[in-house]
C-alpha positions in Angstrom: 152.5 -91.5 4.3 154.1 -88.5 4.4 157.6 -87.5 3.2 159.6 -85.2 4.7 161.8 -84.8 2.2 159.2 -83.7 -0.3 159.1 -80.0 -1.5 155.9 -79.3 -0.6 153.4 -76.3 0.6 152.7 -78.7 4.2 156.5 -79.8 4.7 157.1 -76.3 4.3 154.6 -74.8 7.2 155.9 -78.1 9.3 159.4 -77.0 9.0 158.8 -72.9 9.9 156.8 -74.6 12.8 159.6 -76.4 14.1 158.2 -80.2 13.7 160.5 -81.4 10.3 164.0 -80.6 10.3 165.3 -77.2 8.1 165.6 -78.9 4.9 169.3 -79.5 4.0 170.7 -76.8 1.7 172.6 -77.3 -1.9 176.1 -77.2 -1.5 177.5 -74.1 -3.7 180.1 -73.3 -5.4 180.8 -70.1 -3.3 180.6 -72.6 0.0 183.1 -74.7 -1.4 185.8 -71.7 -2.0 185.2 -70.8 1.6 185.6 -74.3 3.0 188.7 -73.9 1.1 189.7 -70.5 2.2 188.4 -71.5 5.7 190.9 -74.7 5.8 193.9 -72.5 4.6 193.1 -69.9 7.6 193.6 -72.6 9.7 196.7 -73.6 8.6 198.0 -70.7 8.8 196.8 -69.4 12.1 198.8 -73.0 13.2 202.1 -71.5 11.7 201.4 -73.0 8.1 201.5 -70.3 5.6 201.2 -71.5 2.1 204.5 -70.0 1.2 206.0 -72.2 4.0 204.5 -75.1 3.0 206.2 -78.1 1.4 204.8 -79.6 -1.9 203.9 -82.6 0.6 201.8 -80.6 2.4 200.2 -79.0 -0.2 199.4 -82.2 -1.7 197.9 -83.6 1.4 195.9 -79.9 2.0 194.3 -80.3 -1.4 193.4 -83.8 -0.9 192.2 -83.2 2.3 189.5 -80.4 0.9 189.1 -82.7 -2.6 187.9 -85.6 -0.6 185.8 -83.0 1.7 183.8 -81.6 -1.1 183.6 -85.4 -2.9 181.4 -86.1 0.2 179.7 -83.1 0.4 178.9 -83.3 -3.4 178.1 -87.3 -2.8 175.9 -86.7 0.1 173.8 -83.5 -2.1 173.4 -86.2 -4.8 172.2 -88.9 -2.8 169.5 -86.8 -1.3 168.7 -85.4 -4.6 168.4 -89.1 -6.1 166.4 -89.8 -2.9 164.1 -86.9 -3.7 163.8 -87.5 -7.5 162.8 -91.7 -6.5 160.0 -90.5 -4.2 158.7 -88.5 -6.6 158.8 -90.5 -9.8 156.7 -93.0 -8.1 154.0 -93.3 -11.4 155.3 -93.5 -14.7 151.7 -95.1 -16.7 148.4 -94.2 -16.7 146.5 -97.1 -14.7 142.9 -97.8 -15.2 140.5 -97.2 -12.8 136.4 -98.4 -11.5 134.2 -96.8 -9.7 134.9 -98.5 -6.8 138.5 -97.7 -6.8 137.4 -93.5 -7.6 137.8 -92.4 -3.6 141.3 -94.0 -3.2 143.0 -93.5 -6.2 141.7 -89.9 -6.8 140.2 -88.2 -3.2 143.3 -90.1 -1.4 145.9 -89.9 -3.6 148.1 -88.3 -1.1 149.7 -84.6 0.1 151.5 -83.3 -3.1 149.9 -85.3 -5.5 148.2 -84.0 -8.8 145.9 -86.7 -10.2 144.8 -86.6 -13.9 142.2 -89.0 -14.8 140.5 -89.3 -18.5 136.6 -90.5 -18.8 136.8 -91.9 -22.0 134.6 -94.9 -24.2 135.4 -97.5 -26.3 134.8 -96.7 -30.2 135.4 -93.4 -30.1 138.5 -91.5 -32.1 139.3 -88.8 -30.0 139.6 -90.6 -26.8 141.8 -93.1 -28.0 143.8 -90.4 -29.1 143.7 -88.9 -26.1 144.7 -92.0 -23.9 147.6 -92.7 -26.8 149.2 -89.2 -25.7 148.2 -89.8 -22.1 150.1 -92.9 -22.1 153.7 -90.7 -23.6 152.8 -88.3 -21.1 152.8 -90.4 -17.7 156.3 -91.9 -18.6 157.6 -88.3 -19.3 156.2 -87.0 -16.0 156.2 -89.8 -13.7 155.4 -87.5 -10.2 152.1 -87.1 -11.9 149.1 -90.1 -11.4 147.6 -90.7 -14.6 144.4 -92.6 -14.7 141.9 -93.8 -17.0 138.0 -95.1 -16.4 135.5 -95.6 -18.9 132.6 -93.3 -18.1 129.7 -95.3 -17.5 131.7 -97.8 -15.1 132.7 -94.4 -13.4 129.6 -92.0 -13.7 126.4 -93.7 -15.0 124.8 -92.2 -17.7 127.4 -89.9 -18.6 126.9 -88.5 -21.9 128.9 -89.3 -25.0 128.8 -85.6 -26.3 131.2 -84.8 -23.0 133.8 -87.2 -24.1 136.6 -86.9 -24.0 137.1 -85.6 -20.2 139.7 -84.9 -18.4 139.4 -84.2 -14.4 142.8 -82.8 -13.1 142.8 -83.2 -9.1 145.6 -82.0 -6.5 145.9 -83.5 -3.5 141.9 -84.9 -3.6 140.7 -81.4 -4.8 139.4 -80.9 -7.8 141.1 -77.7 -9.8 140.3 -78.1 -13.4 137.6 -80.2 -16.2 138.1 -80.4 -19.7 134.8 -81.8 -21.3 134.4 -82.1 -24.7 135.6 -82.7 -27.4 136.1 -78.7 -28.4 138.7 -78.7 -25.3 141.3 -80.6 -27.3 141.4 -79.1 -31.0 139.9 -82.8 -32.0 141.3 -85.0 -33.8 144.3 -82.2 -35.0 145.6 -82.5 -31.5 149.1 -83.4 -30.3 150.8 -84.6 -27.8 152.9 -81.4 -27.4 149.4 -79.5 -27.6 147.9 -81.7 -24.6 151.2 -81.1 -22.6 150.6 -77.3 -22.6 147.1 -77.7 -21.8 147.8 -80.1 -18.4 150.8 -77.8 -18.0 148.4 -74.7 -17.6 146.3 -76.8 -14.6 149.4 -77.2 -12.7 149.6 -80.7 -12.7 153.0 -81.3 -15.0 155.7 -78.7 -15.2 156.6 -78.2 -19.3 159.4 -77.0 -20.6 157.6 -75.8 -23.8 158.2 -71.9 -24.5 154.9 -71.1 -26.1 151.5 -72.5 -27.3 152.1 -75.1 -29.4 148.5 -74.7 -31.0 148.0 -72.6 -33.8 146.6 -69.1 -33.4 143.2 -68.6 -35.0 144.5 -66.5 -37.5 146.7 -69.1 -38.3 143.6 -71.4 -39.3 141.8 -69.0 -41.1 144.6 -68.5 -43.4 145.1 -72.2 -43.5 141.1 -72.3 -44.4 141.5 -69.3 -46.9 144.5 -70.8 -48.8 142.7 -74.2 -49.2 139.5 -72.4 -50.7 141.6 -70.6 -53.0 143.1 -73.6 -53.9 139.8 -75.7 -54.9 139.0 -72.6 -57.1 141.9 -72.5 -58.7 141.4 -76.7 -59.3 137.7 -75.8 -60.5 139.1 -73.1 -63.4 141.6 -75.9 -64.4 138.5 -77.8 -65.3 
């Protein structure tokens, strides 16, 4: 169903079009001087100048505008809650058949990204995968995390492709991750996945940089080890 609340590219082209309402803007901190400044022009113009003003009626002007930007502030944060509830509407990664493929991924909904992991029973990598899968769908709950074992999903899927991961929006697909040479192996993290979904689109990091390590980083890592089984071998 859609929500017009939602921030997305459709809401967006319905509102310029006239068929959603202008969405309701933040209130700021410059708006809330000039309600003030706005409410002590009226006084005055009604023969209230501050200087004439007893502390009474100061009292009551600044309760007046505290309780009008309360509200104001209230009302922003209820929408905002509003928003944040509609979005976070996932939070685990839930597994899937082949039966359920067309409504859970293809009909997912307007705004929704869809990550789903073919993975098999008995094999390292994927349950490593699914391990950092299941962190990641509580830390990024707008996002629908699935899960399908990959001959219930796609017959005769090889083994060699596994892990995959199939990152969807809105039914579309926008990016595959097959094999096992798409996730570092058994070295990766969750941090290291993160940045890799991050890159599709589908969650929004708030990692800096690459958490994997640069290839001359391994090398020297590789190098360093070598140097250090000779070193073993002229102890002997």
């Amino acid at each position: 169903m859609l929500n017009p609340d939602e921030d997305t590219e459709w809401n967006d082209i319905l509102r310029s079009k006239g068929i959603l309402p202008a969405k309701e803007k933040e209130v700021t901190e410059e708006e809330i001087v000039h309600m003030l400044e706005t409410t002590i022009e009226e006084k005055s113009k009604s023969g209230h100048t501050l200087e004439n003003l007893t502390l009474d009626e100061l009292d009551e002007l600044e309760d007046e505008e505290d309780e009008r930007v309360i509200l104001e502030y209230r009302r922003k944060r209820i929408a905002e809650i509003k928003a944040a509830a509609n979005k976070a509407r996932y939070g685990e990664v839930l597994e899937i058949s082949a039966e359920d493929y067309v409504q859970a991924v293809n009909k997912a909904g307007e705004g929704v990204w869809v990550i789903l992991h073919l993975y098999k029973q008995g094999i390292p990598l994927c349950a490593l995968v699914n391990q950092h899968l299941a962190n990641l769908a509580v830390k990024f709950p707008a996002t629908k995390f699935l899960k399908s074992i990959s001959s219930t999903c796609i017959p005769n899927f090889p083994d060699s492709n596994l892990p995959t991961i199939f990152v969807y929006f809105e039914g579309d697909l926008k990016k595959q991750l097959v094999g096992p040479h798409e996730f570092r192996g058994m070295n990766l993290t969750q941090d290291e996945l993160e940045w890799i979904l991050a890159q599709t689109g589908a969650v929004t990091t708030e990692l800096e940089a690459d958490p994997r390590p640069k290839i001359r980083d391994v090398m020297f890592s590789k190098l360093k080890k070598s140097d250090d089984d000779l070193s073993d071998d002229n102890d002997w």
